[in-house]
C-alpha positions as CSV (number, residue, x, y, z in Angstrom):
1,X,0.0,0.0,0.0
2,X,1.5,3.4,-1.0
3,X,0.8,4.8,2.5
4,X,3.3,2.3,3.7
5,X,6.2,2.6,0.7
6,X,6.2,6.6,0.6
7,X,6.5,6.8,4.6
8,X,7.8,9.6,6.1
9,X,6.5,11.7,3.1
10,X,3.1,11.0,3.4
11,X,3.3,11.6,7.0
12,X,4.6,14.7,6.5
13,X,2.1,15.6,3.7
14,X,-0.8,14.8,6.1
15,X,0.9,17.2,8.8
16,X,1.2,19.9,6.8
17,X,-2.5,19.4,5.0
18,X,-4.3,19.1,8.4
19,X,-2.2,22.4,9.7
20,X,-3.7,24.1,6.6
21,X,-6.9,23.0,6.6
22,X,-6.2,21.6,3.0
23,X,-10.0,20.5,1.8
24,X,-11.6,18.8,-1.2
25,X,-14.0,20.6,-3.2
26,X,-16.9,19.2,-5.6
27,X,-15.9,19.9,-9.4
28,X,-19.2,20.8,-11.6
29,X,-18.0,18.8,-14.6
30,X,-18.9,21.3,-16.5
31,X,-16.2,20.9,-19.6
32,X,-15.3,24.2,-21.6
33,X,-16.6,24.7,-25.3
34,X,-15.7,22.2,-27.5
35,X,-14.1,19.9,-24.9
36,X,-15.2,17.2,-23.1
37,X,-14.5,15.7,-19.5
38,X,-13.7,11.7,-18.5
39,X,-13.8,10.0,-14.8
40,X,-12.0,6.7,-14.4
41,X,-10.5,5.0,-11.4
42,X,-7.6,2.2,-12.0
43,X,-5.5,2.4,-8.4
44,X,-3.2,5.0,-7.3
45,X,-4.1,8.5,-8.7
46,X,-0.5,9.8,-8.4
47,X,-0.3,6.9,-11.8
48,X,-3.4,6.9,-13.6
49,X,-3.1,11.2,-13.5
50,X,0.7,10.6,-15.3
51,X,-0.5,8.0,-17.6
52,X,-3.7,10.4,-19.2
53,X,-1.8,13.6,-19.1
54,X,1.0,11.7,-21.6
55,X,-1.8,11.3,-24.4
56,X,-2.2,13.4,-27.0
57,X,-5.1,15.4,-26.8
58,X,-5.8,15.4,-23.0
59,X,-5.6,19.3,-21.3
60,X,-5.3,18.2,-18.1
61,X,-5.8,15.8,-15.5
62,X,-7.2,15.9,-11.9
63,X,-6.9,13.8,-9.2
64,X,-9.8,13.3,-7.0
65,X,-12.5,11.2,-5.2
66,X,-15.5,9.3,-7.1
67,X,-17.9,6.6,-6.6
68,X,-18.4,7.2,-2.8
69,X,-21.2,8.6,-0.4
70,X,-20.3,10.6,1.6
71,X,-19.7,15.1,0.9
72,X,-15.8,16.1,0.4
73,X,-14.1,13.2,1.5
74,X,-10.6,13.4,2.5
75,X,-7.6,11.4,2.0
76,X,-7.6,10.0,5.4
77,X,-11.2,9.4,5.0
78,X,-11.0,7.6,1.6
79,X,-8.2,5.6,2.7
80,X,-10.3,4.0,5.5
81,X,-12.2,2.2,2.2
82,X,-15.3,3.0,3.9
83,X,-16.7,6.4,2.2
84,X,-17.4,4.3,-0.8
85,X,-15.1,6.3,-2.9
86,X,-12.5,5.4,-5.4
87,X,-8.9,7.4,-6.0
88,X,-9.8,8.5,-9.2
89,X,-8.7,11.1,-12.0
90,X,-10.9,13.7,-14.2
91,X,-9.8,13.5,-17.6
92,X,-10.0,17.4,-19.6
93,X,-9.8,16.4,-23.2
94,X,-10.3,17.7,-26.7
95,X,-13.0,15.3,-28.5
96,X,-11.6,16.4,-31.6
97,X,-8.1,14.8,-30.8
98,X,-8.9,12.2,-28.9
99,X,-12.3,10.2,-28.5
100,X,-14.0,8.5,-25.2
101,X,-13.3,5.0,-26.9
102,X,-9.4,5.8,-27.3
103,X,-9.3,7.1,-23.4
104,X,-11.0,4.0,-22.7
105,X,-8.5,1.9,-24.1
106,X,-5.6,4.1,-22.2
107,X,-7.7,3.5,-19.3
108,X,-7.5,-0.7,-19.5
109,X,-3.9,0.0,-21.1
110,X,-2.3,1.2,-18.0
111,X,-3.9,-1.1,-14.9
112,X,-4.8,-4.8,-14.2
113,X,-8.4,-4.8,-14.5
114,X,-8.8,-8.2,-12.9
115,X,-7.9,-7.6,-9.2
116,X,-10.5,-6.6,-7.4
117,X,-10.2,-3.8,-4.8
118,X,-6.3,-3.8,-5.5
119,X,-3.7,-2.3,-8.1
120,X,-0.1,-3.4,-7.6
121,X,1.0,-3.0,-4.7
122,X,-2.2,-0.9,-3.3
123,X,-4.9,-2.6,-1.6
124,X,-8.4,-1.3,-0.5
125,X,-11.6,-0.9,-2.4
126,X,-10.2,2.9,-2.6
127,X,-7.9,1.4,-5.4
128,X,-11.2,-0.4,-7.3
129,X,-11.3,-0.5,-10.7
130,X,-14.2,1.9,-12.2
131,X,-14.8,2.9,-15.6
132,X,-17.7,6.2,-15.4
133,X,-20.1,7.0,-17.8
134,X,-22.2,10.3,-18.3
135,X,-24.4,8.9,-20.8
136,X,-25.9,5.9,-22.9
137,X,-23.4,5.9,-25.5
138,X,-20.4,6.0,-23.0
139,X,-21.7,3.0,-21.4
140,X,-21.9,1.1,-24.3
141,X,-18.5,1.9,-25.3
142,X,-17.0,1.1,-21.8
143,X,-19.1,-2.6,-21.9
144,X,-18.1,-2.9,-25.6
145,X,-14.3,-2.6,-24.8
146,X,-14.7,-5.1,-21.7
147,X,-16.6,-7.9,-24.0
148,X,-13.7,-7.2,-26.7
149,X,-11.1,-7.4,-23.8
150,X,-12.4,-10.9,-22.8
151,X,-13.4,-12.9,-26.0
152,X,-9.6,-12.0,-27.2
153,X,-8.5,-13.1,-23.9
154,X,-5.9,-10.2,-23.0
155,X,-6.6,-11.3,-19.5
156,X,-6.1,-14.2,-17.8
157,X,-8.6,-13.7,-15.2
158,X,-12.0,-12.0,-15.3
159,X,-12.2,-8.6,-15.3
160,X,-13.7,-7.0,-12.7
161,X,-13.9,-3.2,-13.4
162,X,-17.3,-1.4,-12.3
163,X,-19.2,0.4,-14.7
164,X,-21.0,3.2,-12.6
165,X,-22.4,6.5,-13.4
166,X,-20.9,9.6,-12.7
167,X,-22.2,11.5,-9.9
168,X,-19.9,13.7,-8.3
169,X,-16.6,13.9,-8.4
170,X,-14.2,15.7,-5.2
171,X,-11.0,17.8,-6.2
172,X,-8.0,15.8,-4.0
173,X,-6.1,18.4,-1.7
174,X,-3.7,20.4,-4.0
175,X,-0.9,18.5,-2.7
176,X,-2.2,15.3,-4.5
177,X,-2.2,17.1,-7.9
178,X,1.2,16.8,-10.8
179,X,2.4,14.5,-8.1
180,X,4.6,12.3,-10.1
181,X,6.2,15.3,-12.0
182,X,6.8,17.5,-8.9
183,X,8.2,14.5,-7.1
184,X,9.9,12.5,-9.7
185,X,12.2,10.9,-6.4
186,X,9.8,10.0,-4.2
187,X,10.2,6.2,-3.1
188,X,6.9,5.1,-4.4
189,X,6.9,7.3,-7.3
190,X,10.4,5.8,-8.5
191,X,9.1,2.2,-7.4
192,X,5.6,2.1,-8.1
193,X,4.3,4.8,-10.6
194,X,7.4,5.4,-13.3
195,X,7.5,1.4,-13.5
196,X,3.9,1.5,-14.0
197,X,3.8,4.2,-16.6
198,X,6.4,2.9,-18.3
199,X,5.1,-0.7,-18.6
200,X,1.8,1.2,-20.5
201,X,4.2,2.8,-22.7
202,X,5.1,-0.5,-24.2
203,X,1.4,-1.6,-24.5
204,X,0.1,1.4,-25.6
205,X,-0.3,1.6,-29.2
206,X,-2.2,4.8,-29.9
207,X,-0.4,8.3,-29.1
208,X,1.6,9.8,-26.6
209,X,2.8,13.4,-26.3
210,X,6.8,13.7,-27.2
211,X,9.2,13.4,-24.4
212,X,6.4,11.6,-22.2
């Protein structure tokens, strides 16, 4: 669990976020003309935030909170795996560069989709796999990919990915966000997520912004 390989850091990050009062705040999904927002959840969002923001087309992405009850859940809270929420990443993209289906295919391109409530080292149903949909034609187009995934048996075991509706989506504390770039020698960024984002590199066949 990454709470256990970063350490001291993450101590120290949760010092210094409690003595600030660092908070999560509810994002209105609302994406700017002409561009279009995505929610997934596949483990660790420190990774999955590296491994959009490499594709070409994608503006940005966040690092937050989905799939949960509860208002403005914390790290400490979502960590418990009780809120019901997944560590999970909005996705800003340009539909014009990049379609839903391709981020869909980053999305099972960079994770294990077949180990439930667990990503690598990372255990919890906080690292579930969760692939959100805003409408119909999303949903088809997530289900689509997973019956395609299985007949041509990339897997060897089931996948298990939840297909769920968006709802809302929490803003992680700003100290969450551009975590693999701003820490590029962090212990579990070196072990865990560069390993990670470079395995999806070699699997990855569609394209990747240069020096990524």
């Amino acid at each position: 669990m990454k709470n256990k390989i970063a350490g001291y850091v993450l101590v120290l990050f949760t010092i210094v976020s409690c003595n600030s009062n660092a908070q999560t705040k509810k994002l209105a999904l609302e994406p700017k003309k002409g561009k279009a927002i995505a929610v997934f959840a596949s483990g660790c969002f420190w990774c999955t935030e590296h491994v959009f923001e490499a594709v070409v087309g994608v503006d940005e992405a966040v690092s937050g909170y989905a799939g949960g009850s509860i208002k403005n859940p914390s790290y400490e809270q979502v960590g418990t795996n009780r809120t019901g929420h997944a560590e999970s990443i909005a996705v800003y993209y340009d539909p014009k560069i990049v379609s839903f289906k391709e981020l869909v295919n980053v999305f099972f391109a960079s994770q294990d989709p077949t180990t439930p409530n667990q990503q690598g080292p990372d255990k919890g149903s906080s690292y579930r796999s969760i692939a959100f949909y805003r409408n119909a034609a999303e949903k088809q187009i997530i289900e689509n990919k997973i019956k395609e995934l299985t007949a041509n048996k990339v897997f060897a075991n089931p996948i298990v990915t939840e297909v769920k509706p968006l709802t809302d989506f929490y803003e992680a504390e700003e100290y969450h966000q551009n975590y693999v770039k701003l820490n590029p020698n962090q212990p579990y960024v070196k072990g865990v997520s560069v390993p990670r984002y470079n395995k999806f590199k070699k699997i990855y066949k569609g394209k990747l912004k240069p020096k990524s």
